[in-house]
C-alpha positions in Angstrom: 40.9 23.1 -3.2 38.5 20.0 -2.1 40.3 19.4 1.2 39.7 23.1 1.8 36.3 23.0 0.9 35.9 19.5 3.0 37.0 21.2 5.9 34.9 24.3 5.8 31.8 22.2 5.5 33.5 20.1 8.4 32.9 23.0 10.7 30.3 24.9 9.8 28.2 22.2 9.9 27.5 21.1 13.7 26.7 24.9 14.2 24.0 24.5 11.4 22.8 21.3 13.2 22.9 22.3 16.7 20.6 25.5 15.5 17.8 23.2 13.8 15.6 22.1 16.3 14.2 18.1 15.8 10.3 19.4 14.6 12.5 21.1 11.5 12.9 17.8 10.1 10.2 16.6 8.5 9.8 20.3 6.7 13.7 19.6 5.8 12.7 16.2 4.1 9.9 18.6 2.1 11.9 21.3 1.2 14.9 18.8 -0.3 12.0 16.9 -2.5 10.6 20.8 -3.3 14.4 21.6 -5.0 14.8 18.8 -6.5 11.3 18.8 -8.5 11.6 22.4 -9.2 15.1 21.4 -10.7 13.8 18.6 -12.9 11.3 21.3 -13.9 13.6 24.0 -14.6 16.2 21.6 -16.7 13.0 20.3 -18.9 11.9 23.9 -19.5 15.3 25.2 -20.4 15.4 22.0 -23.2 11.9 24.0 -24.3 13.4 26.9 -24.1 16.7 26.0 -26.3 14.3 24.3 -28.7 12.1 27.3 -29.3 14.6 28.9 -30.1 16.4 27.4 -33.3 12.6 27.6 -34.2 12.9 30.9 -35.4 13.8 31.0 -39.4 13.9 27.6 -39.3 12.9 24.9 -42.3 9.8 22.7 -41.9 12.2 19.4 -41.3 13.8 21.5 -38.2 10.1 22.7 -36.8 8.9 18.9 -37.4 11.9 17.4 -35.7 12.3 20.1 -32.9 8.2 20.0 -32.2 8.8 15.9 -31.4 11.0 16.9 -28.9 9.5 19.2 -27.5 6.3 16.8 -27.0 8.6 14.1 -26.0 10.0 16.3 -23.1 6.8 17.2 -22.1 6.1 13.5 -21.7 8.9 12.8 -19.6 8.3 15.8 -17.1 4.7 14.7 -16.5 5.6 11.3 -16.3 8.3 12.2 -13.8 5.8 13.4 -11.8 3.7 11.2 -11.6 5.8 7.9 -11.8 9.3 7.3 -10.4 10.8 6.1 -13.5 14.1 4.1 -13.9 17.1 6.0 -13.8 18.3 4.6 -17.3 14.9 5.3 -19.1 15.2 9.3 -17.6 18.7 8.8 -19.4 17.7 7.3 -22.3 14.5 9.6 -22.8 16.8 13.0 -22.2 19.3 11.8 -25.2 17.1 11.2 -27.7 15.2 14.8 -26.7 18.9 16.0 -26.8 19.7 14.1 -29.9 16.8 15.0 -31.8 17.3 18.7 -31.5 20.8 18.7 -32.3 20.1 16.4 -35.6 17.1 18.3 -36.3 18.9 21.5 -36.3 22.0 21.4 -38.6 24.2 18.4 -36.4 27.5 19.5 -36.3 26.8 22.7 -37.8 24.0 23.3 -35.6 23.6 26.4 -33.8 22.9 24.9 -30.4 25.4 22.0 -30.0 26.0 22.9 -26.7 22.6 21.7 -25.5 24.1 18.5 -25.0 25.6 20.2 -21.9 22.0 20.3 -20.3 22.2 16.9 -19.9 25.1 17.2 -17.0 22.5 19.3 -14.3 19.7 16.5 -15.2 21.9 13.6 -14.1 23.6 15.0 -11.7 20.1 16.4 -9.9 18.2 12.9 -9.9 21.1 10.6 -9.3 24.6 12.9 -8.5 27.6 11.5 -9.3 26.9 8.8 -11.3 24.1 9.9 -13.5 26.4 13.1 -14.0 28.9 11.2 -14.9 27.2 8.7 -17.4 24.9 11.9 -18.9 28.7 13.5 -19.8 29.4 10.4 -21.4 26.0 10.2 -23.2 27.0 13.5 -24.6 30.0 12.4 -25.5 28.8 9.8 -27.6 26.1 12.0 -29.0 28.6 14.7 -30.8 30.6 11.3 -31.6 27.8 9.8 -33.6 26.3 13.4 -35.0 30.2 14.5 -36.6 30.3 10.6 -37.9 27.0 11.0 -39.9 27.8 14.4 -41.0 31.2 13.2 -42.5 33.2 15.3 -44.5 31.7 18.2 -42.9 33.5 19.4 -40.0 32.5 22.0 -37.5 35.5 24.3 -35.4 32.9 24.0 -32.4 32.3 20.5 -32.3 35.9 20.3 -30.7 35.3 23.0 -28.3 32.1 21.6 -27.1 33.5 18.1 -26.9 36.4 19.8 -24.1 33.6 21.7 -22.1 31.3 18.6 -22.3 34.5 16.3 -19.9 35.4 19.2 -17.7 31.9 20.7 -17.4 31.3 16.9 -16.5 33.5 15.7 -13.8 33.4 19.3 -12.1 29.4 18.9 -11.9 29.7 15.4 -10.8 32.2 16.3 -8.1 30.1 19.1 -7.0 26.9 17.1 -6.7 29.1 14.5 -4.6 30.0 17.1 -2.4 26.7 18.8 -2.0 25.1 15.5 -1.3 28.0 14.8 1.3 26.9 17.9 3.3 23.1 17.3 2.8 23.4 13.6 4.3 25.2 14.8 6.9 23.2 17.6 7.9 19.7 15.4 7.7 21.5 12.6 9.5 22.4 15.4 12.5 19.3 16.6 12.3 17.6 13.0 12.6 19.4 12.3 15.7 17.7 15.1 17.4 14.1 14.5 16.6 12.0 13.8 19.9 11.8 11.6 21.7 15.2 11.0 21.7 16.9 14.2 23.3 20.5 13.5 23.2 20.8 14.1 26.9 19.2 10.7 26.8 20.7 7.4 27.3 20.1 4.7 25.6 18.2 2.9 28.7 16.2 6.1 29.2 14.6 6.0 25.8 13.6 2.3 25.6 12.2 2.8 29.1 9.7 5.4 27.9 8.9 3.5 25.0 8.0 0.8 27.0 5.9 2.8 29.4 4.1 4.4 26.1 3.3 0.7 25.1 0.8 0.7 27.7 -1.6 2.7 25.2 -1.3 -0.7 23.4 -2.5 -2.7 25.6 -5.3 -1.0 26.7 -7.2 -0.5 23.3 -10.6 -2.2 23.7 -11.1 -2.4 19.5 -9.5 -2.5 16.2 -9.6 1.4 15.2 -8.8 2.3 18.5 -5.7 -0.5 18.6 -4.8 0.7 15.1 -4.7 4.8 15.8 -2.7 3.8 19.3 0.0 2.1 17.1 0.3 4.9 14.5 0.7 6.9 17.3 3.8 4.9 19.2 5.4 4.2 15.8 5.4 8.5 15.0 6.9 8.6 18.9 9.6 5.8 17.6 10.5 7.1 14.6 9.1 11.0 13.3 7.6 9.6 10.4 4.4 8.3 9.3 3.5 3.9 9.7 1.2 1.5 8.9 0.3 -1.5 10.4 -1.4 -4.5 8.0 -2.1 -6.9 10.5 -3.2 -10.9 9.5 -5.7 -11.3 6.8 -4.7 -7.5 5.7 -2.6 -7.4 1.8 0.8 -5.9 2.6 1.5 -3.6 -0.1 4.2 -3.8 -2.5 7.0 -1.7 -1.6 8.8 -0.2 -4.3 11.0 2.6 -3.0 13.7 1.0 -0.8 15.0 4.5 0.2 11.7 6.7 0.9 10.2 3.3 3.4 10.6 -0.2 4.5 8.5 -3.2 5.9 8.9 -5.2 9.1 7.4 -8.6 9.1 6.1 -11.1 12.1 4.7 -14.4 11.5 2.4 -16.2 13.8 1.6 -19.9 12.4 0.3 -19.4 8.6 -0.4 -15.5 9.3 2.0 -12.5 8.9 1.6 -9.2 9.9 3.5 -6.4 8.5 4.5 -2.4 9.4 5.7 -0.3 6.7 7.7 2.7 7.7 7.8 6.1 6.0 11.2 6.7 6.2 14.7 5.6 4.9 16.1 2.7 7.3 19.4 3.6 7.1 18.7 6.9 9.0 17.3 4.8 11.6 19.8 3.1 14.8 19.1 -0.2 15.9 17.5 0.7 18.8 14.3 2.0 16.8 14.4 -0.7 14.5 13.8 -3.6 17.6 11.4 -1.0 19.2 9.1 -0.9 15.8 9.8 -5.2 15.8 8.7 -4.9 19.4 5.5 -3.1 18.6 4.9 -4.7 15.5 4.4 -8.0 18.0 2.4 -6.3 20.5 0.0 -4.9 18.0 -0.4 -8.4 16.4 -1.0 -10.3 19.8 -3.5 -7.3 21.2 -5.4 -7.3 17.6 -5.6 -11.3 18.3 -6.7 -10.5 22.0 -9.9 -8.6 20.5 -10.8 -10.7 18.1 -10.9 -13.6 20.3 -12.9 -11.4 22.6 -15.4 -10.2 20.1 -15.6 -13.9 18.9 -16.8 -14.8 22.5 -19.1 -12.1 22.6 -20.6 -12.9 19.4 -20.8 -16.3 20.4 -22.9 -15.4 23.9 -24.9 -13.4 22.1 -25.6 -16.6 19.8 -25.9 -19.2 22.8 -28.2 -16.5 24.6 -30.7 -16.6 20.8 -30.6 -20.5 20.8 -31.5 -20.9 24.7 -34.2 -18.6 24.2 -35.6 -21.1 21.2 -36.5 -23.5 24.0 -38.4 -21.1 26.5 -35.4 -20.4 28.4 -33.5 -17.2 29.7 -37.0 -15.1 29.4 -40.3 -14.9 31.2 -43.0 -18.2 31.9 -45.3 -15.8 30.0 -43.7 -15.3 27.2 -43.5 -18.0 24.1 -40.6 -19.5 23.1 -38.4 -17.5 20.0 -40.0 -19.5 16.7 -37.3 -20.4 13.8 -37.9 -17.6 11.5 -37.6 -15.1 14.5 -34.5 -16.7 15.8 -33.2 -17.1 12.1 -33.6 -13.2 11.9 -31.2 -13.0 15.3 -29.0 -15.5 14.5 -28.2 -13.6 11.2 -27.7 -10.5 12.8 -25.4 -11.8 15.4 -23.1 -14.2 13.3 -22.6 -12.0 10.4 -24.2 -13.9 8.1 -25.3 -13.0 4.5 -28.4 -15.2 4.6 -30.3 -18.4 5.7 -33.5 -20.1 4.5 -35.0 -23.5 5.3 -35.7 -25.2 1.7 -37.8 -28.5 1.0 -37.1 -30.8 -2.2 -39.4 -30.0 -5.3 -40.1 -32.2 -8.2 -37.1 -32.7 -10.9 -34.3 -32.4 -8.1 -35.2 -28.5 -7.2 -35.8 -27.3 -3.7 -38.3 -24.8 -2.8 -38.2 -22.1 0.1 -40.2 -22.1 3.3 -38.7 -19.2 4.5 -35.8 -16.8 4.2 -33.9 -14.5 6.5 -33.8 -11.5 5.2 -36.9 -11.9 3.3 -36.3 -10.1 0.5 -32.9 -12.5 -0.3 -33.0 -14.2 -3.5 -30.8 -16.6 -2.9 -32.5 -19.5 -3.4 -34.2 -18.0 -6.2 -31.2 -17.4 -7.7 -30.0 -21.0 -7.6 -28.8 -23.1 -11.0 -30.1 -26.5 -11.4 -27.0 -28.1 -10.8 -26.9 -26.1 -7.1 -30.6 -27.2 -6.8 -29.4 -30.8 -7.3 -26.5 -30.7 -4.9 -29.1 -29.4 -2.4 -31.6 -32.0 -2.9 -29.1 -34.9 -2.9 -27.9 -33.7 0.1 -31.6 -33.7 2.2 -32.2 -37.4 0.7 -28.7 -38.8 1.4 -28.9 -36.9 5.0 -25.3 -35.6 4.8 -24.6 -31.7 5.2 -22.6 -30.4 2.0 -21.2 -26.9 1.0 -22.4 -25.9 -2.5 -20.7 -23.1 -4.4 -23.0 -20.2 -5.0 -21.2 -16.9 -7.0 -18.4 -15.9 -4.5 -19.7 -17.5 -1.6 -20.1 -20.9 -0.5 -23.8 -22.2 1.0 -23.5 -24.4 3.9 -26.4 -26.8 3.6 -28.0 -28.8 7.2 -30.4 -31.3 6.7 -33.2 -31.2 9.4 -35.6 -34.3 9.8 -38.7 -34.2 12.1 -40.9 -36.9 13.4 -43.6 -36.8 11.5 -42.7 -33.9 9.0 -41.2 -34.1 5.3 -37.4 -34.1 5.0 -36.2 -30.1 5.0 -32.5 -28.7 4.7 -31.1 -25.4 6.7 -29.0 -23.3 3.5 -26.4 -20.8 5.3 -24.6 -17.9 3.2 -22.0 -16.7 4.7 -20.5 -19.6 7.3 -17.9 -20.7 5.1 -15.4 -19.8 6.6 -15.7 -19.7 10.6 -15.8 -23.6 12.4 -17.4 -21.5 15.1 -20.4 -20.1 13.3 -20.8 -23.6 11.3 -20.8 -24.8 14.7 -23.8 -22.5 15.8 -25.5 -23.1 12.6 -25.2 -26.8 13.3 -26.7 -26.6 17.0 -29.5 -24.5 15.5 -30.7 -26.7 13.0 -31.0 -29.6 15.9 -32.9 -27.1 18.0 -35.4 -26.9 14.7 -36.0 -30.7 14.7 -35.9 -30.6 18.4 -37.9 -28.0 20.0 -39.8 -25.9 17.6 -43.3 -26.7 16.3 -44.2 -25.6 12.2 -46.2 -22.3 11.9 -49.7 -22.8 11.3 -52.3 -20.2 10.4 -50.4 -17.8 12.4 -46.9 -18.0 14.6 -47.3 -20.5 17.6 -45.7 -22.4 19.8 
């Protein structure tokens, strides 16, 4: 009978295959996930069902013990779907549900004994053969232990349901093998198909036009743009949905080894990393060095554009500074002051804040003026950070002080003639380039630019 049954499924399937066209594939994948939740749902509703019914005449003990397991298989169906929970928790959940109602109901005298046969259909639909196999035995050892605490009483079905229990049990466990048999094989047919990759195609053919589709890649000009081109290519690669966490991004934790996996690329101390919606084994080698391939071309593009927006933020920088000193603009027009530029620097680096502070009495620093100027940072300062500051204008050394979740880069400035000041920076903690800018602005301060009197001069 199996070799018959093997070998009917062994030709009926291409046909089936050959008819499902490669778009069918992801609505295959959400019809197979549809059955098997309106299984679970259907095996934890019959357990209801069964229960409910040794309800009726029952004693108080039975509609106590029999409404716990009913709530406790209510708890495991809305866990189930909202959690993937361990296969031996499932198990272990179901026979004490199972358990319960048989105990709660008479044990070996009780009128449903046979619900331990539910258990069968609920391993075999969330983990086939084996779960079938180890729920028989659970039930097994259930009817075991309820006849041993119900000694001397003995119950003529108690036998009979112990026989059904094995055979019911390896015939559902053989069935689900076979069913899951034909189901891999189908999906894998059906994989092969999905386009790009016609099967008129060689091998040479499809990495060619994968190449030439890398292109797109290459010719992003920013990050969103970069990141909906890759999403793109990897759908082309593979039918399914990926993600690209490039350096500096968390990679998330992948739990699910079947349903996704993650491809990694290091580049000195940073790692990018692609997840891919689907299960790898239903991948060929040829798709898994293309996603590695575009994994690496993503990463070096997304470092292309930064370095180019670093540049471009840095111009824009260079262009503020030069324009402190009267030049890059008109004769006629004066010379950007501190606070002005302060504002523009700000604005182009990023930065959270800056101020220019003078030491107070008792180690404390007071502002001159802030950018933006309704910032409290300074205001918000502890005398300890007030210290660090003022030890830091009076020793002439620049310092970082920690300040909440940032870090405050502080510049002393000294002018001929003028009292000791410092330059405090929010948000340059963690760019050399902008400390850099930060640095050559404070020197323009004591070089070039004038205090404010009564009103903004030059």
């Amino acid at each position: 009978m199996p070799t018959v049954m093997r070998s009917t499924i062994s030709v009926r399937l291409p046909h089936i295959i050959n008819e499902l066209p490669p778009s069918r594939l992801p609505q295959l994948e959400r019809r197979l996930q549809e059955i098997v939740a309106q299984a679970t749902v259907a095996t934890r509703v019959l357990l209801m069902a069964i229960g409910m019914s040794a309800l009726v005449g029952s004693s108080l003990g039975t509609q106590i013990g029999v409404g716990i397991s009913m709530v406790l298989t209510l708890l495991l169906l809305v866990c189930e779907q909202r959690f993937e929970l361990p296969y031996w928790l499932r198990m272990t959940g179901d026979g004490a549900v199972v358990a319960l109602l048989v105990s709660s109901t008479g044990g070996v005298m009780s009128p449903i004994l046979g619900v331990v046969l539910v258990l069968i259909p609920i391993g075999a639909i969330h983990g086939g053969m084996r779960d079938a196999l180890a729920a028989t035995c659970m039930g097994i050892v259930i009817l075991l232990l309820t006849a041993l605490l119900d000694m001397p009483v003995v119950s003529d079905g108690l036998a009979t349901v112990l026989f059904v229990q094995c055979i019911a049990g390896v015939a559902i466990a053989w069935l689900s093998q076979l069913i899951q048999s034909a189901v891999i094989c189908l999906y894998t047919g059906v994989q092969h198909q999905v386009v790009p990759m016609l099967t008129t195609q060689t091998t040479s053919e499809r990495f060619a036009e994968w190449q030439h589709a890398n292109l797109a890649i290459v010719e992003t000009m920013s990050h969103d743009e970069l990141i909906r081109a890759a999403r793109a290519r990897g759908y082309d690669i593979v039918g399914a949905a990926v993600d690209f966490y490039l350096a500096g991004e968390r990679t998330p934790v992948v739990t699910s080894k079947t349903d996704c996996f993650v491809i990694t690329s290091a580049h000195a101390d940073e790692q990018s990393a692609l997840v891919v919606h689907r299960n790898p084994s239903l991948l060929d080698r040829m798709q898994h060095e293309a996603l590695a391939q575009l994994l690496v071309l993503v990463r070096m593009r997304s470092l292309m554009l930064v370095d180019s927006e670093r540049r471009e933020r840095d111009q824009h920088a260079m262009h503020v500074l030069w324009q402190m000193i009267g030049r890059e603009q008109d004769a006629d027009v004066a010379p950007l002051t501190q606070v002005v530029a302060s504002k523009r620097l700000v604005a182009v680096l990023g930065l959270t804040g800056m101020a220019m502070v003078v030491p107070g009495p008792n180690r404390t620093v007071d502002a001159l003026w802030q950018t933006p100027t309704e910032s409290d940072v300074i205001d918000q300062l502890t005398t300890s950070q007030c210290a660090q500051i003022s030890d830091a204008i009076r020793r002439e050394t620049l310092c970082f002080v920690e300040h909440a979740d940032d870090s405050l880069m502080v510049v002393p400035v000294y002018r001929h003639g003028g009292s000791p000041q410092a330059l405090v920076v929010s948000g340059a903690q963690d760019d050399a380039d902008v400390q850099r800018m930060v640095m050559m602005f404070a020197d323009l301060v004591m070089r070039f630019c004038v205090l404010e009197r009564d009103a903004e001069q030059v």
